[in-house]
C-alpha positions in Angstrom: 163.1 120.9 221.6 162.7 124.3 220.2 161.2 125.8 216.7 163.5 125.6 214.0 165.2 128.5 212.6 165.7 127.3 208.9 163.2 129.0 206.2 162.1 127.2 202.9 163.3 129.1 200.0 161.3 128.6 195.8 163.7 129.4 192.9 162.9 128.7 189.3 165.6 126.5 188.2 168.8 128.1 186.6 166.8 131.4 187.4 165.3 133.9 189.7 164.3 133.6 193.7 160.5 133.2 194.2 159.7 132.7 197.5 162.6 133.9 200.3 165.1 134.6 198.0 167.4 137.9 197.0 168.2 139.0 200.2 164.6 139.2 201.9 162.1 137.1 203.5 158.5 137.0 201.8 155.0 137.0 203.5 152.8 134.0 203.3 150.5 134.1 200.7 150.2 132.6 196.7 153.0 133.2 194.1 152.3 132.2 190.5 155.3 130.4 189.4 156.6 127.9 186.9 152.6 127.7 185.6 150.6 127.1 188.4 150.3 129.0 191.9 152.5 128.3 194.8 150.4 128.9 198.6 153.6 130.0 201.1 152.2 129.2 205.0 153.8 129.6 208.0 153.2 127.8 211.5 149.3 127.3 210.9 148.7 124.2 213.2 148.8 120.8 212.9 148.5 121.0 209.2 151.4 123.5 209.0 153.4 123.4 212.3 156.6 124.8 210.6 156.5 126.2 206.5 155.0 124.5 204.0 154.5 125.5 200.2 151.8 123.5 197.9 150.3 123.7 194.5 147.9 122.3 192.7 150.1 121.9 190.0 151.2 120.8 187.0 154.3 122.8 186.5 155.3 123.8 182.5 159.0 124.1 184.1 161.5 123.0 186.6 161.7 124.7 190.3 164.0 123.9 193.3 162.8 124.2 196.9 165.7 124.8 199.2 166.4 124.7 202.9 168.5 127.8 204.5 170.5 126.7 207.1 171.4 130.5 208.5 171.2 130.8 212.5 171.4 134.4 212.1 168.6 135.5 214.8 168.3 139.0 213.5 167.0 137.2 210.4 169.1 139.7 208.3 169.8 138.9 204.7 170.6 135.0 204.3 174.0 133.3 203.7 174.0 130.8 201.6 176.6 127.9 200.0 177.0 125.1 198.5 176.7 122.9 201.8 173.4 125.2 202.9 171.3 123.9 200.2 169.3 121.1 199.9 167.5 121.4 196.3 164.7 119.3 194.9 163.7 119.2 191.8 159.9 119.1 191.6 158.3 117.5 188.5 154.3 117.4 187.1 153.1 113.8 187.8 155.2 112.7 191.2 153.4 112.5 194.3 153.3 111.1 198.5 152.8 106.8 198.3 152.0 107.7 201.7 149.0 109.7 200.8 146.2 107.4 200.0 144.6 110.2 198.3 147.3 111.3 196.0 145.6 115.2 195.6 147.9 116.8 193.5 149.2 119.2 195.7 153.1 120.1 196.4 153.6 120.7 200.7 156.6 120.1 202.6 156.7 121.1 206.2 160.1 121.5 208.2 159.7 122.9 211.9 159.2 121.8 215.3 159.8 118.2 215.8 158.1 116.3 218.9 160.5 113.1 218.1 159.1 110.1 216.8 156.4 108.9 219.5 153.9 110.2 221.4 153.8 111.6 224.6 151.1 111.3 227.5 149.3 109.1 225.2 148.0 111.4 222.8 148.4 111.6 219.0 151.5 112.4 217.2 151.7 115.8 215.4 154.9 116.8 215.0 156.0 115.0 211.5 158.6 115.8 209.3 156.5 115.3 206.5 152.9 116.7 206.6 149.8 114.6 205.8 150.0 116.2 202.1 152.0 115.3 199.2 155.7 116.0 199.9 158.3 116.7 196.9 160.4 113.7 196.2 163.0 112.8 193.5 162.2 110.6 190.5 163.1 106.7 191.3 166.0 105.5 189.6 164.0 101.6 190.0 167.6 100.5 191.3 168.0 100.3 194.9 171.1 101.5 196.8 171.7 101.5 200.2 174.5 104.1 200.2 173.5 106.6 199.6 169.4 106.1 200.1 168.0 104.6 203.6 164.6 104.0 205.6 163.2 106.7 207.8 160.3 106.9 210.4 158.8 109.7 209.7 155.8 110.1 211.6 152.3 108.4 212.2 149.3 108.2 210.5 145.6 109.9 212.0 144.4 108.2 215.4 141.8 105.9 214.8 139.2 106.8 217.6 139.1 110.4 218.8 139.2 108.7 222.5 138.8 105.3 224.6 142.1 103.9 222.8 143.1 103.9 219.7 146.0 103.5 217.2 148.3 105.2 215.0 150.8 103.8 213.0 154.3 104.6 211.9 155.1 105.9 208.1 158.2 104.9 206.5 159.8 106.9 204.0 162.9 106.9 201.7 165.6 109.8 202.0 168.8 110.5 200.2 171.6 110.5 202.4 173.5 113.8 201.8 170.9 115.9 201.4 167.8 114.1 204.0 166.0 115.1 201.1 162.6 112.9 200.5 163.0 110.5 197.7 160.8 107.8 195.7 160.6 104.2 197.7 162.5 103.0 194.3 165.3 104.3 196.0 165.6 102.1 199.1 166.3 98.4 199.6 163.2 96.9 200.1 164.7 94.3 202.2 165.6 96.8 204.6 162.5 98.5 205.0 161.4 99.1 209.0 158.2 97.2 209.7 155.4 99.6 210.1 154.7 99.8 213.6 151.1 100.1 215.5 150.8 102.2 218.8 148.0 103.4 221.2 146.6 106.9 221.0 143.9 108.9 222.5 143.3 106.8 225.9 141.2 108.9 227.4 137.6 107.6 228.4 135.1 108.9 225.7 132.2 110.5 227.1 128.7 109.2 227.2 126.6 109.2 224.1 123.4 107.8 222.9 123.6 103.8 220.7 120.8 103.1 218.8 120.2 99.3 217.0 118.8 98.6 213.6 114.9 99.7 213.2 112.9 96.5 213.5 110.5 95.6 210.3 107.0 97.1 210.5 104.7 95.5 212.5 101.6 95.1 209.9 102.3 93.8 206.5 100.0 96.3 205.0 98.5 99.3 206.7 100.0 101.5 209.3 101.6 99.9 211.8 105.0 100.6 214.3 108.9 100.3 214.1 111.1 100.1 216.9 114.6 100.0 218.0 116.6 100.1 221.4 118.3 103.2 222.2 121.2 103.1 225.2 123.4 105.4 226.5 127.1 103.5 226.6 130.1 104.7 227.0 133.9 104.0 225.2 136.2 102.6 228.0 138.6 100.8 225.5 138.5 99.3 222.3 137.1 96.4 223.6 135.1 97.6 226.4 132.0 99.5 225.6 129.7 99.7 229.0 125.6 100.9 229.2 125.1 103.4 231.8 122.7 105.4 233.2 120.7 107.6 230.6 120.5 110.0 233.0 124.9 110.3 232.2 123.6 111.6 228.7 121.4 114.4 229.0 123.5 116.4 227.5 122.3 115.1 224.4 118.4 114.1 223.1 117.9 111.2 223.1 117.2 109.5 219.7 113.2 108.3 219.4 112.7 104.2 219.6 109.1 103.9 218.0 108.5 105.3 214.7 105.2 105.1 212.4 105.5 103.2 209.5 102.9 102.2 206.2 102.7 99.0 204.1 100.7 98.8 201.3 97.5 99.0 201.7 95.3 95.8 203.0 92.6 97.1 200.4 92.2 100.0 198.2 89.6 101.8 195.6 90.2 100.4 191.7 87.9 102.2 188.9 88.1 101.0 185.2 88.1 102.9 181.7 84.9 104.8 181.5 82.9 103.0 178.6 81.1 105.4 175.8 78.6 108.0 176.4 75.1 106.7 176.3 74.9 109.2 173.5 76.2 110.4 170.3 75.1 113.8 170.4 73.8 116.1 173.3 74.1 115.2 177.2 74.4 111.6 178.1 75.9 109.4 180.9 79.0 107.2 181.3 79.4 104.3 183.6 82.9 102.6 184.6 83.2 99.9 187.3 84.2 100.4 190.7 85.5 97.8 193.6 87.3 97.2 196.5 90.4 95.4 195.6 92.2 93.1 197.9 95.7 93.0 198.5 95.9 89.9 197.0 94.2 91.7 194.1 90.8 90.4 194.2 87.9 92.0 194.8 86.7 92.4 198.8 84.3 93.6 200.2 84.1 97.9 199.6 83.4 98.3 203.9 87.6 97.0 204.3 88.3 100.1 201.7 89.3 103.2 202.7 88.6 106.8 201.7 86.3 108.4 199.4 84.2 105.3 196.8 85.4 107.4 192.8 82.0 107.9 191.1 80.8 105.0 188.7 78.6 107.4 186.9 79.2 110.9 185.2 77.7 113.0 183.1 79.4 113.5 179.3 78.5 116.2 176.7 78.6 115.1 173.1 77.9 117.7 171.6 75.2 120.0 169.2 72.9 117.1 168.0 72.7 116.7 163.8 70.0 118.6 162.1 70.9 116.0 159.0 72.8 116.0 156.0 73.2 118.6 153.6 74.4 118.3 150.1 75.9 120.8 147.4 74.5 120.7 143.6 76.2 118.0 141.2 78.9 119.2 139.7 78.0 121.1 135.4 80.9 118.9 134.1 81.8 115.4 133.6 85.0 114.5 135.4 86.4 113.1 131.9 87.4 114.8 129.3 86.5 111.9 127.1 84.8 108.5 127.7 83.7 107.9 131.5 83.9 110.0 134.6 81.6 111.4 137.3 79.6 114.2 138.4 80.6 115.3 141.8 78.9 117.1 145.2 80.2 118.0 148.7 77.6 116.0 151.0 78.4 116.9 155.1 76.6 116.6 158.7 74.8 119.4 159.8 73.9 121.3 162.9 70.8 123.6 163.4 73.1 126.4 162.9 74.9 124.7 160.1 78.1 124.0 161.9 79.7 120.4 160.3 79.5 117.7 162.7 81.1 114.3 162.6 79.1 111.8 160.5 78.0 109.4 163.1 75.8 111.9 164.8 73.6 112.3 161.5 70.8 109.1 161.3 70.7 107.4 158.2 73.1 106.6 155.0 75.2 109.3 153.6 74.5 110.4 150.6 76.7 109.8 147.6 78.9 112.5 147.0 79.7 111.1 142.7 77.6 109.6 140.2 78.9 108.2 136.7 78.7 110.3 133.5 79.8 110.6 130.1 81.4 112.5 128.0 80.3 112.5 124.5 83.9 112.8 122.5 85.4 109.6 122.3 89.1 108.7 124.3 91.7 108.7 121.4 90.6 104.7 120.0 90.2 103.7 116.5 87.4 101.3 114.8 89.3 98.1 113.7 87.3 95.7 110.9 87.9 91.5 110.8 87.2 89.1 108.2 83.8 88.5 106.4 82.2 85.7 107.5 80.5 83.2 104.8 77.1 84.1 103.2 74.0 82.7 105.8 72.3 81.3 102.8 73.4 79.6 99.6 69.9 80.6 97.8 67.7 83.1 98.3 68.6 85.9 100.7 71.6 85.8 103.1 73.8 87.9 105.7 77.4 87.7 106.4 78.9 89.2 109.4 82.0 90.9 110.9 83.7 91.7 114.5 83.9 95.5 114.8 85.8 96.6 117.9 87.6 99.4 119.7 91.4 99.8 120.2 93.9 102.2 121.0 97.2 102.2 121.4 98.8 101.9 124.6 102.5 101.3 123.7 105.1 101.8 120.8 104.0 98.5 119.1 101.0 97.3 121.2 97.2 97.7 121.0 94.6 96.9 123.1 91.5 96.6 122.8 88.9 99.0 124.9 85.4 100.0 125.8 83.1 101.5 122.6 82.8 104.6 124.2 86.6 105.5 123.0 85.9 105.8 119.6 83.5 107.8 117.7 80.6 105.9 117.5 79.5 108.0 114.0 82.4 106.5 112.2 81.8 102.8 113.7 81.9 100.4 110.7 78.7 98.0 109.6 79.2 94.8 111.2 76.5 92.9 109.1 74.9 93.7 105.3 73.5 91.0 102.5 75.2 88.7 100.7 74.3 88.0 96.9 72.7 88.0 94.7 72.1 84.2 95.1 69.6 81.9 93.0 66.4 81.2 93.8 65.8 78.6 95.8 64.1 75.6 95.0 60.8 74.3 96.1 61.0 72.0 99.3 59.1 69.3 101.6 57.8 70.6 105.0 56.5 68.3 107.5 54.6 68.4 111.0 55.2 66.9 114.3 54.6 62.9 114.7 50.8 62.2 116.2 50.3 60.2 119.0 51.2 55.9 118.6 48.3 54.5 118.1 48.7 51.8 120.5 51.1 51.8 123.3 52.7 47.8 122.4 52.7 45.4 120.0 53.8 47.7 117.3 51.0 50.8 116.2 51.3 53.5 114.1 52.1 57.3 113.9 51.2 60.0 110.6 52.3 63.6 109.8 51.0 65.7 107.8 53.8 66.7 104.8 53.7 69.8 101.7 55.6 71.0 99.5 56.6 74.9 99.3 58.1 77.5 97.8 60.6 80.0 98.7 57.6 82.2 99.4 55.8 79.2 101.3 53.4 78.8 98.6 52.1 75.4 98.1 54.3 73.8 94.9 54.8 70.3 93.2 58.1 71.2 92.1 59.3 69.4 95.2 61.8 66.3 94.0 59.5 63.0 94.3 62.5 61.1 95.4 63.2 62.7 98.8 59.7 62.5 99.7 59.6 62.2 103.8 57.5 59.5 104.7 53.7 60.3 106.1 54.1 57.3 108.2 55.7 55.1 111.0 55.5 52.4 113.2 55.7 53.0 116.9 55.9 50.6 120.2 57.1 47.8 119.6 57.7 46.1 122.6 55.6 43.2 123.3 52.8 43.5 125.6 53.2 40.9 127.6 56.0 43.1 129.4 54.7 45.1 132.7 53.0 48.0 131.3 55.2 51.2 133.1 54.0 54.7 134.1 56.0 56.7 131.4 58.1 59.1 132.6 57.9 62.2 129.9 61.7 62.5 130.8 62.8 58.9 130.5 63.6 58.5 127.0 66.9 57.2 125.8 68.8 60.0 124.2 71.5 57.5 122.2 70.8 55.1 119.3 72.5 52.3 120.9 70.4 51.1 123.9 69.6 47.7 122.7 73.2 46.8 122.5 73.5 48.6 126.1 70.8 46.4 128.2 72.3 43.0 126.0 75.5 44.0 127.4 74.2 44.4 130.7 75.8 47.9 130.7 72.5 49.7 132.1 74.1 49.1 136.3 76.6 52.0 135.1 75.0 55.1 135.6 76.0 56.9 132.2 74.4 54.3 130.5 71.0 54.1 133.0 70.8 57.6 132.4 71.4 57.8 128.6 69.1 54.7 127.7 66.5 55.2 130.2 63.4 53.8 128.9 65.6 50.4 127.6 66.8 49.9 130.9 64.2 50.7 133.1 62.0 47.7 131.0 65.0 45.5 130.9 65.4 45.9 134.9 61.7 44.9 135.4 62.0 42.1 132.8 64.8 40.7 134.7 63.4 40.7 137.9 64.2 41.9 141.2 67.6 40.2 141.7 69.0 41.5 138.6 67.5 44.9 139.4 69.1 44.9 142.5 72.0 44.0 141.2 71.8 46.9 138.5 
């Protein structure tokens, strides 16, 4: 079958010839048309056997590829009509659903056609349609099988480059009248061709070099060895693959079988943190520990390590040692303008050449850097005066007091009251003065301390000396006779056939009603044992031991 004579002709719709138009032929090459640019080719192999246009597209208007029919062979200028042209409209958007990869390119390819099988049993090439996107019309999504139909229109890539293997067919839909390339929408699904599988490429592949999966690594930690098998087969079919000699493959190298491989490592060095210099100023040393961990991670023995043992111990450099602390001269002036406050110094470590250092390298406490003061005018407070208390005395001479504080106000209706030093202490009110004057007062009795009993039971007897005195303490008889304290007094009464008891100075009983207490049998409570302690401690013994125990 010979090479077509029928040229592809571009023309913007409703307008001008692009591409073969006018009257004349065009070279191959790229037009820019309709927005985007248009590559022409001409009989460029099996991905061009005839002509072909594409573009990457979009397009911002419509353009109609046409076929020219003329069988003029001095290729003169063409002849055209109505029945010559086959137009296509080519819209942004539509491409091949033959192309799996749908690249938005525009190719249609009309030339040599090798029929619809192939020959001597290798690939087919010759398609009316090209492995890229063809123009097609938009679907109408209503079938019609008048004036649409099913078309073989070539085979898809061979699926092994030799020993056998397949291609199969691609359907497509066409209009009728114009074997233009159309949508599938077009065609009744129902009478769609099954897609057909046929051999390609049968000739025996050559021989080539197999290899398996690598193997997993021989150690499980260290270095250790990976293998695989390496063959030399060759493709007879697609189900016969034979080993031959790897002599048949020496064309080729041959891939390696053994390769080196590591695992972790069975044991390796660990070092910790390094801990504080053994100094804080000047040279010193650091230690950290250092093992042989395991892979399990604990420690092994350091012979199964590997490599170079890190250092344990280093040297560190701290720094110029302190000469000491150094200090400024307190500061002239009280920090407060009034009341308390402090003096103030810059205190800071020292070198020998009087560089600062950081405080810990200087031995001893730190100096304080503030000390309290006081400033002699007062902080704003006022002197506030209470009550009079009552005269001390109601003859004679007497005092009566007052509370003087501080206060100052520290809101629009509130005071409080604060330290002395906030008021003026030069204008601080009396707080005490005399009271009076106040009569004379008269004459009265003065006694002494009780002597000793003068036996220690059965009832003895106790004096005091008593005079009467003056408001200057002058002996007087002006005393009245009738309030006369007595001069004497019976003591110890108690019988003495009761137990005669160590006295305890401090066991006295310190309420009036102790006799009532140890009658009552009250003395087992503590309060009373401890208010009436002589009472009970001689009713306890006068009871006996079971009502002692039971007190």
């Amino acid at each position: 079958m010979g090479r077509s004579r029928n040229y592809l002709a571009l023309q913007v719709t409703n307008g001008r010839n692009i591409i073969n138009g006018g009257r004349r032929l065009s070279h191959p090459g790229k037009y820019l048309v309709a927005g985007t640019t248009f590559t022409y080719s001409a009989h460029e192999g099996r991905g061009c056997p005839g002509q072909c246009f594409s573009a990457p597209g979009p397009t911002d208007k419509s353009v109609d590829i046409q076929r020219d029919s003329s069988s003029d062979k001095n290729l003169g200028p063409l002849s055209r009509s109505a029945e010559d042209y086959h137009k296509t409209p080519v819209t942004s958007g539509q491409f091949d659903p033959f192309d799996p990869s749908y690249r938005q390119q525009l190719s249609q390819t009309v030339g040599q056609q090798s029929g619809n099988y192939p020959r001597n049993g290798q690939p087919y090439v010759g398609d009316i349609i090209s492995n890229e996107v063809v123009p097609k019309l938009s679907a109408q999504n209503i079938p019609d099988s008048v004036n649409y139909y099913w078309r073989i229109a070539g085979f898809t890539n061979c699926t092994e480059p030799c020993g056998r293997g397949n291609q199969q067919t691609k359907v497509v839909c066409m209009k009728r009248n114009t074997n233009v390339i159309v949508t599938i929408d077009n065609c009744d699904p129902n009478l769609r061709p099954a897609t057909q599988t046929i051999a390609c490429n049968m000739n025996i592949c050559p021989p080539a070099w197999h290899t398996q999966n690598w193997t997993d690594c021989s150690v499980t930690c260290g270095e250790g060895m990976q293998t695989r098998e390496v063959v030399c087969r060759q493709r007879v079919s697609a189900t016969h693959i034979v080993t031959v000699a790897a002599s048949r493959c020496g064309g080729e190298e041959r891939p390696q079988s053994a390769r080196s491989c590591k695992a972790p490592a069975c044991a390796s060095w660990k070092a910790e943190d390094w801990r504080d210099c053994s100094t804080n100023c000047g040279r010193g040393e650091r230690v950290r520990k250092v093992y042989c961990e395991g892979i399990e991670g604990g420690e092994a023995e350091e012979r199964v390590c590997k490599g170079i043992r890190p250092e344990n111990i280093s040297t560190c450099d701290m720094g110029t040692c302190a000469r000491g602390w150094f200090h400024t001269r307190w500061s002239k002036e009280c920090s407060a303008d009034c009341g308390k406050g402090y003096y103030y110094r810059t205190v800071y470590c020292s070198a020998e050449d009087g560089t600062p250092l950081d405080e810990k390298k200087c031995s001893g406490s730190k100096p304080r850097e503030k000390k309290k003061c006081k400033n002699k005018k007062p902080c704003g407070g006022s002197w506030f005066e209470g009550p009079w208390s009552e005269c001390s005395a109601t003859c004679g001479e007497g005092v009566r007091r007052r509370d003087v504080v501080c206060i100052k106000k520290v809101g629009e209706r509130l005071f409080a009251s604060v330290k002395p030093g906030n008021c003026e202490s030069s204008d601080k009110p009396v707080t005490e003065e005399s009271c009076g004057p106040l009569p004379e007062c008269p004459s009265e009795w003065f006694v002494t301390q009780w002597t000793q009993c003068s036996k220690s039971c059965e009832t003895g007897t106790r004096t005091r000396e008593i005079k009467c005195l003056d408001p200057k303490l002058h002996p007087n008889s002006a005393c009245p006779v009738g309030s006369r304290p007595s001069r004497r007094s019976a003591c110890n009464k108690q019988s003495c056939e009761l137990p005669q008891l160590d006295e305890d100075p401090s066991c006295k009983d310190k309420i009036k009603i102790c006799n009532l207490v140890a009658q009552a049998r009250l003395c087992s409570y503590p309060f009373y044992s401890e208010k009436c302690c002589n009472t009970c401690t001689m009713y306890r013994h006068k009871q006996g031991p079971q009502h002692s125990n039971h007190g």
